[in-house]
MDTraj code that builds the backbone (N, CA, C; nanometers):
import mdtraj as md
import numpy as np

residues = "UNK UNK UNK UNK UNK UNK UNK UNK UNK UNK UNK UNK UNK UNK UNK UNK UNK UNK UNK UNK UNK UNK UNK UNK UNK UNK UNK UNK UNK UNK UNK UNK UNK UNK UNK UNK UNK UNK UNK UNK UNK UNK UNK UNK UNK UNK UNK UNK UNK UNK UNK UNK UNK UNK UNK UNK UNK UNK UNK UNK UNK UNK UNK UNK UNK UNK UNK UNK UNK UNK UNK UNK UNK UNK UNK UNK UNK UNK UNK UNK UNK UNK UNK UNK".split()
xyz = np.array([
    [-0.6616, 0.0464, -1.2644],
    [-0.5310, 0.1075, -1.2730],
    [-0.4298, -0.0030, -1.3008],
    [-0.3565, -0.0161, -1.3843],
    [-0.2636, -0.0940, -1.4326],
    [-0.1543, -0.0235, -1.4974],
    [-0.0295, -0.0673, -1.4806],
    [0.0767, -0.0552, -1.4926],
    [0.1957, -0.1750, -1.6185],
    [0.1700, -0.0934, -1.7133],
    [0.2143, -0.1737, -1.8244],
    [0.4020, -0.2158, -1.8586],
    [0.3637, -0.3249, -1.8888],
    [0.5409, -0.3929, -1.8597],
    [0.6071, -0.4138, -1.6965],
    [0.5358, -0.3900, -1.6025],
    [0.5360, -0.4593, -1.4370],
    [0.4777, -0.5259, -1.4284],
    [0.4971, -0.5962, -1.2825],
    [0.4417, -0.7310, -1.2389],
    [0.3846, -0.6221, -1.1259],
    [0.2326, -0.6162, -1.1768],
    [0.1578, -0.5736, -1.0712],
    [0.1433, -0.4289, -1.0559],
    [0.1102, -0.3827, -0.9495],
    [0.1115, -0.2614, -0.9372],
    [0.2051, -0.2029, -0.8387],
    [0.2612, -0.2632, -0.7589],
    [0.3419, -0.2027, -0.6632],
    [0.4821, -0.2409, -0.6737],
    [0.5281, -0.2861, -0.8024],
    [0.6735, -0.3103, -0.8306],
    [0.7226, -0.1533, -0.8225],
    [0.8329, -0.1447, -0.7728],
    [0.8915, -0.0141, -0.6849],
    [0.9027, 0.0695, -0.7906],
    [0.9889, 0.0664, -0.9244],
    [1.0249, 0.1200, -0.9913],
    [0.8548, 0.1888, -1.0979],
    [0.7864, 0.0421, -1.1366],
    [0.6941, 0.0824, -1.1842],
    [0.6221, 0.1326, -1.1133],
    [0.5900, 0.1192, -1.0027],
    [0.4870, 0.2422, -0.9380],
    [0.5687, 0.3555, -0.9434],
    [0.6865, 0.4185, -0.8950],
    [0.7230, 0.5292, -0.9190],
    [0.7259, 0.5921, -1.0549],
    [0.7383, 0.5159, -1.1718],
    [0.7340, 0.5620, -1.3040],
    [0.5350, 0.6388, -1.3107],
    [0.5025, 0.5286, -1.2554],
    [0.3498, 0.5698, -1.3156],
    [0.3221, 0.6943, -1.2124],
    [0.3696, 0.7151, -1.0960],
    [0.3106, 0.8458, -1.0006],
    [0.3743, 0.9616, -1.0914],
    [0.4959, 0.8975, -1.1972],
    [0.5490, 1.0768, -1.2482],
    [0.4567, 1.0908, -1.3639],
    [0.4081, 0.9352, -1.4223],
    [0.3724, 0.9847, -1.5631],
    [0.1991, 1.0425, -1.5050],
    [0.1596, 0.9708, -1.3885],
    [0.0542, 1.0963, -1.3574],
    [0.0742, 1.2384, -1.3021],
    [0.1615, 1.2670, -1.3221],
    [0.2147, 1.4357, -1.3151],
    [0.2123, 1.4613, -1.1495],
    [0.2458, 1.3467, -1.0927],
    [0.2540, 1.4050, -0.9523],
    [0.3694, 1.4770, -0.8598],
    [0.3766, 1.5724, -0.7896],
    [0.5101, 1.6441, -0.7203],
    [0.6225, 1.5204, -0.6799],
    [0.7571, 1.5568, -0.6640],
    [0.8263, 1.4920, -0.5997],
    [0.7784, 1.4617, -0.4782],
    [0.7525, 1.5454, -0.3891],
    [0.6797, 1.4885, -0.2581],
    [0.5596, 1.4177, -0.2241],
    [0.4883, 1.4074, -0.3358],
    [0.3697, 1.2982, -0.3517],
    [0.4318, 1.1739, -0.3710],
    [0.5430, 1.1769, -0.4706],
    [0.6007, 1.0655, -0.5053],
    [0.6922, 0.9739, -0.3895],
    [0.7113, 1.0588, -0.3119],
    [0.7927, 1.0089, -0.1950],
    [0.7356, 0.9681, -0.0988],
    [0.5973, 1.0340, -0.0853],
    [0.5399, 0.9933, 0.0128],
    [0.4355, 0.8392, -0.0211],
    [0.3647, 0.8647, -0.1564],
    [0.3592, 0.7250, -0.1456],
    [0.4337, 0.6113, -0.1741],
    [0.5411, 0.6178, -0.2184],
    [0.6683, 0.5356, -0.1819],
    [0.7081, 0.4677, -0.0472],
    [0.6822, 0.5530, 0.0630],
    [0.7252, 0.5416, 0.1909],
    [0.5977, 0.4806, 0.2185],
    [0.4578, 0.5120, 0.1794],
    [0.3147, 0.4335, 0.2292],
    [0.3561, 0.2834, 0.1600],
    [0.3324, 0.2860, 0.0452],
    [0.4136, 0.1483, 0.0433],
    [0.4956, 0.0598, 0.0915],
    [0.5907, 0.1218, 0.0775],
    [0.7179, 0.0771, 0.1550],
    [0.6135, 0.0236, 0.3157],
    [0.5487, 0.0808, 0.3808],
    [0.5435, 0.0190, 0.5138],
    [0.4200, -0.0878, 0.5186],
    [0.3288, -0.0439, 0.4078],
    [0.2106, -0.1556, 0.3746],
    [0.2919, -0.2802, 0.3610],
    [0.3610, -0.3040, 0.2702],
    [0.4664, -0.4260, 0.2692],
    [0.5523, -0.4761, 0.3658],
    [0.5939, -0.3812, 0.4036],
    [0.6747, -0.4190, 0.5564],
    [0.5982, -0.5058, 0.6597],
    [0.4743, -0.4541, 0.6628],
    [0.3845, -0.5047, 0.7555],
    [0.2755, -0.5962, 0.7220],
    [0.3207, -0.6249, 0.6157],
    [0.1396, -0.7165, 0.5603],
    [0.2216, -0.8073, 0.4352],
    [0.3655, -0.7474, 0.3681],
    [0.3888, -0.8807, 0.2601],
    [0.3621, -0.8136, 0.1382],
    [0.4776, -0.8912, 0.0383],
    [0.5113, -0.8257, -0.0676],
    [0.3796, -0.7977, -0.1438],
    [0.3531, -0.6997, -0.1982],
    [0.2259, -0.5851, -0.2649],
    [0.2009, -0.6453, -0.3659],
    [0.3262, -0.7411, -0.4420],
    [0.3047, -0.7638, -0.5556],
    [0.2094, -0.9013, -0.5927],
    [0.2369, -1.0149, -0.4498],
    [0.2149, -1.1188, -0.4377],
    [0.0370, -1.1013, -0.3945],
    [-0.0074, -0.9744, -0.2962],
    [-0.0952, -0.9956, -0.3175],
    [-0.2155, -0.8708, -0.4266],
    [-0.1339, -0.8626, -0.4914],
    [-0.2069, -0.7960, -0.5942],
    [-0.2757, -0.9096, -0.6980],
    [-0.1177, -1.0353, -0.7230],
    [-0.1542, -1.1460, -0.7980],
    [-0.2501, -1.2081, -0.7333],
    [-0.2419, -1.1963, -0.6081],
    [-0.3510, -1.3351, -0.5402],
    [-0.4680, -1.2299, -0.5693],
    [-0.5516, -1.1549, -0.5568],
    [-0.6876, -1.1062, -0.5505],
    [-0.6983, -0.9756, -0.6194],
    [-0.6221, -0.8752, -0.6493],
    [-0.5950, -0.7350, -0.6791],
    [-0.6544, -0.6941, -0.5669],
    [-0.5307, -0.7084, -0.4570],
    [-0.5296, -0.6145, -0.3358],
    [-0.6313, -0.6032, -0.2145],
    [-0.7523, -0.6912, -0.3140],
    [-0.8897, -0.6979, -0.2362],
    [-0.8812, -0.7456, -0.0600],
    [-0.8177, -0.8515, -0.0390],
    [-0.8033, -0.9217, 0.1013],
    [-0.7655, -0.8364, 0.1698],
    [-0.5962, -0.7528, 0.1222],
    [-0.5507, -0.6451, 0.1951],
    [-0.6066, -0.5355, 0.2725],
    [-0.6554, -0.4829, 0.1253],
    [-0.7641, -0.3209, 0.1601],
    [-0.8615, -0.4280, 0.2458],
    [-0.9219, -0.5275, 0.2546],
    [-1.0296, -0.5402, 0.3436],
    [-0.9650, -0.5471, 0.4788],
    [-0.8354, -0.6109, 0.4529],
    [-0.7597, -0.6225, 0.6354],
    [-0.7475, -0.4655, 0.6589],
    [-0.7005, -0.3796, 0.6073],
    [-0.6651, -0.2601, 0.6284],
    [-0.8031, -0.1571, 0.7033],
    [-0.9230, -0.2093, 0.5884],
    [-0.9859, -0.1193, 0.6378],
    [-1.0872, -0.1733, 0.7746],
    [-1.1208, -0.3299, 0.7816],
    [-1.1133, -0.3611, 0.9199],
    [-1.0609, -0.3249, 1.0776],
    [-0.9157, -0.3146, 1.0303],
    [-0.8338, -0.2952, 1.1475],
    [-0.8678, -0.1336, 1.1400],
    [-0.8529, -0.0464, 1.0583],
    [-0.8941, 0.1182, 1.1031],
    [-1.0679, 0.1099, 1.1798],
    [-1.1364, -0.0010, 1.1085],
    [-1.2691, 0.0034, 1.1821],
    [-1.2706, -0.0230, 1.2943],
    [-1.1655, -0.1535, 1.3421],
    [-1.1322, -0.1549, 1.5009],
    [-1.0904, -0.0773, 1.5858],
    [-1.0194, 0.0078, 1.5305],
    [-0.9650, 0.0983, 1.6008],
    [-1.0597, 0.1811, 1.6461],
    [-1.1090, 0.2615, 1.5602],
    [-1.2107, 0.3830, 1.5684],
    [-1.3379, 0.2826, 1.6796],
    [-1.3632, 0.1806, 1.6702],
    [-1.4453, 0.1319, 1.8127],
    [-1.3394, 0.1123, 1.9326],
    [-1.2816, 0.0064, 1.8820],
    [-1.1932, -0.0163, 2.0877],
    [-1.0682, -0.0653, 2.0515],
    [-1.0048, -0.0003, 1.9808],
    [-0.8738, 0.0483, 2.0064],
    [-0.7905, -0.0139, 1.9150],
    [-0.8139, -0.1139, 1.8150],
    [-0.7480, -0.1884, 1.7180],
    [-0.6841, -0.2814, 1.7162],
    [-0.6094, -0.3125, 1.6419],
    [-0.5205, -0.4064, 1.6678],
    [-0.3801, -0.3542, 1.6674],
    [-0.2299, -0.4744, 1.7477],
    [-0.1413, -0.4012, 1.7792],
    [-0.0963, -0.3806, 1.6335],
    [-0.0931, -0.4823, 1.5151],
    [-0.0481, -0.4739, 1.4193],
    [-0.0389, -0.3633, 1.3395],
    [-0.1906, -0.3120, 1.3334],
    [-0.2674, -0.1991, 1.2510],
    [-0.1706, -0.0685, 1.2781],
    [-0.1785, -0.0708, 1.4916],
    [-0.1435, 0.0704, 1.5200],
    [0.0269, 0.0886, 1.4777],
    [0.1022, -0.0568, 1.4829],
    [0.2363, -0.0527, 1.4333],
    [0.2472, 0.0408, 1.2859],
    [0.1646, 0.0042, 1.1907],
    [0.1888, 0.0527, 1.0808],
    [0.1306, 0.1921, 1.0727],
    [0.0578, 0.2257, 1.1439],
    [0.0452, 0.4094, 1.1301],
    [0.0921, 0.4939, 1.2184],
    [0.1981, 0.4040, 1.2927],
    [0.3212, 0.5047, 1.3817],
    [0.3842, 0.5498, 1.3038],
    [0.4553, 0.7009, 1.3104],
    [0.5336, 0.7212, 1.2353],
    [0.6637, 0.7954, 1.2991],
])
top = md.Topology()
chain = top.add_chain()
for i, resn in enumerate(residues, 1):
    res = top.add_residue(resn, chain, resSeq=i)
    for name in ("N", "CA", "C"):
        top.add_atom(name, md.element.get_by_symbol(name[0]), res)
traj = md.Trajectory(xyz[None], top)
């Protein structure tokens, strides 16, 4: 998945361009806006590590910490970012 004329995939504007040009609802669009929005908040700009690995390190921290959880309880970081 790539996003042509952005830096990366999670530049704000270009990811929102590409969720419309995949025909998605306004409320899809908002909502992964706001998932973004807090992946970055909590882990560092999307764009920086898209350049460093395409996202790979991330999704592996991400899906680690949900694996911790689901055994003994996670980490505080993890559970910060899926409060809502």
């Amino acid at each position: 998945m790539t996003l042509k004329g952005t830096k990366g995939i999670f530049d704000e504007a270009g990811y929102r361009q590409w969720l419309e040009g995949q025909k998605y609802d306004l409320g899809t669009i908002t909502a992964q806006m706001y998932r973004a929005d807090r992946v970055e908040q909590h882990h560092g700009n999307l764009d920086e590590h898209y350049d460093k690995d395409r996202l790979a390190s991330l999704i592996n921290s991400l899906r680690h910490s949900n694996d911790d959880k689901r055994h003994d309880g996670g980490s505080p970081d993890n559970e910060r970012l899926h409060r809502y």
